[in-house]
C-alpha positions as CSV (number, residue, x, y, z in Angstrom):
1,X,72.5,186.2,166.0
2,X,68.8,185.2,167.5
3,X,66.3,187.7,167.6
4,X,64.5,187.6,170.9
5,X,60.9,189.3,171.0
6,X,60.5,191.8,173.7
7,X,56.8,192.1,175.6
8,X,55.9,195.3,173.9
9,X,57.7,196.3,171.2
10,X,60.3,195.6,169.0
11,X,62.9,192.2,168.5
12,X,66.0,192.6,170.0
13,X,69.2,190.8,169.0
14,X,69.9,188.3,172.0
15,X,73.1,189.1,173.8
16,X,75.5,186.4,173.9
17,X,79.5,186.4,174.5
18,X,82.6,183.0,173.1
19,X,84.0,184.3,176.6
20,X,82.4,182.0,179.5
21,X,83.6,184.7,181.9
22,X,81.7,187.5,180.4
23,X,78.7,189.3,181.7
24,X,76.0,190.9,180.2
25,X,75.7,194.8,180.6
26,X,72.9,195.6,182.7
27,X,70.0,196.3,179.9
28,X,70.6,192.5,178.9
29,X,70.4,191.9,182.8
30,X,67.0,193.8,183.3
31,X,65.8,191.9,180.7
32,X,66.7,188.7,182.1
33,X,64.9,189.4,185.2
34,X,61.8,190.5,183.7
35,X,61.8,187.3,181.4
36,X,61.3,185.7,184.8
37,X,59.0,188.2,186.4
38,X,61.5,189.5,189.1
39,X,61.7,186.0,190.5
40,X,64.7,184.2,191.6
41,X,64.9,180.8,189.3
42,X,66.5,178.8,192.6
43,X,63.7,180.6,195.4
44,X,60.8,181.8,193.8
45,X,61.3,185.0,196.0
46,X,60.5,187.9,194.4
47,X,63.7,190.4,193.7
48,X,63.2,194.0,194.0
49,X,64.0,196.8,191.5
50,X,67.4,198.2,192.4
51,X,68.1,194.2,194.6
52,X,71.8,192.9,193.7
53,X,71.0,189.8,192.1
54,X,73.2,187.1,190.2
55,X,73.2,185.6,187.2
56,X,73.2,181.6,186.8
57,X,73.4,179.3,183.5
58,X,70.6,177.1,183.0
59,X,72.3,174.4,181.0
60,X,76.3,174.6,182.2
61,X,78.8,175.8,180.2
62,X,80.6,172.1,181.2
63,X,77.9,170.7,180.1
64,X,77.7,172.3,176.5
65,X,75.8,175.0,177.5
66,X,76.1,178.8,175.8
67,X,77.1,182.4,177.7
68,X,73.8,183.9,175.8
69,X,70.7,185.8,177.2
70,X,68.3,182.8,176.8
71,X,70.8,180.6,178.9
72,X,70.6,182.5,182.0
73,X,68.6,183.0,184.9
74,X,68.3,185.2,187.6
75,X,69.3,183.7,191.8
């Protein structure tokens, strides 16, 4: 499993599911949105703490892309 280095502090292992379907729990979502500094990936408008957001795959599962942490993207 990848390691993924958080700002400040210690590695995390990266969460990632076989299960296209799946979603990460929301510590692995908090992250994701942080990686991208609150931004939406499609907009660039920011997304405030507490803001329903969803979750999009960079590279498409269809298109031999992974359900992992460093696959997705916040819209």
């Amino acid at each position: 499993m990848t390691k993924l280095a958080k700002a400040k502090g210690r590695a995390v292992e990266e969460w990632s599911s076989d299960d296209p379907s799946a979603m990460p729990p929301p510590r692995v979502r908090l992250r994701i949105l942080r990686r991208h500094h609150n931004k939406c990936a499609l907009t660039g408008i920011l997304i405030a703490d507490g803001q329903a957001f969803d979750l999009d795959h960079i590279v498409r599962i269809e298109d031999g892309g992974k359900n992992c942490e460093s696959n997705l993207q916040p819209v």
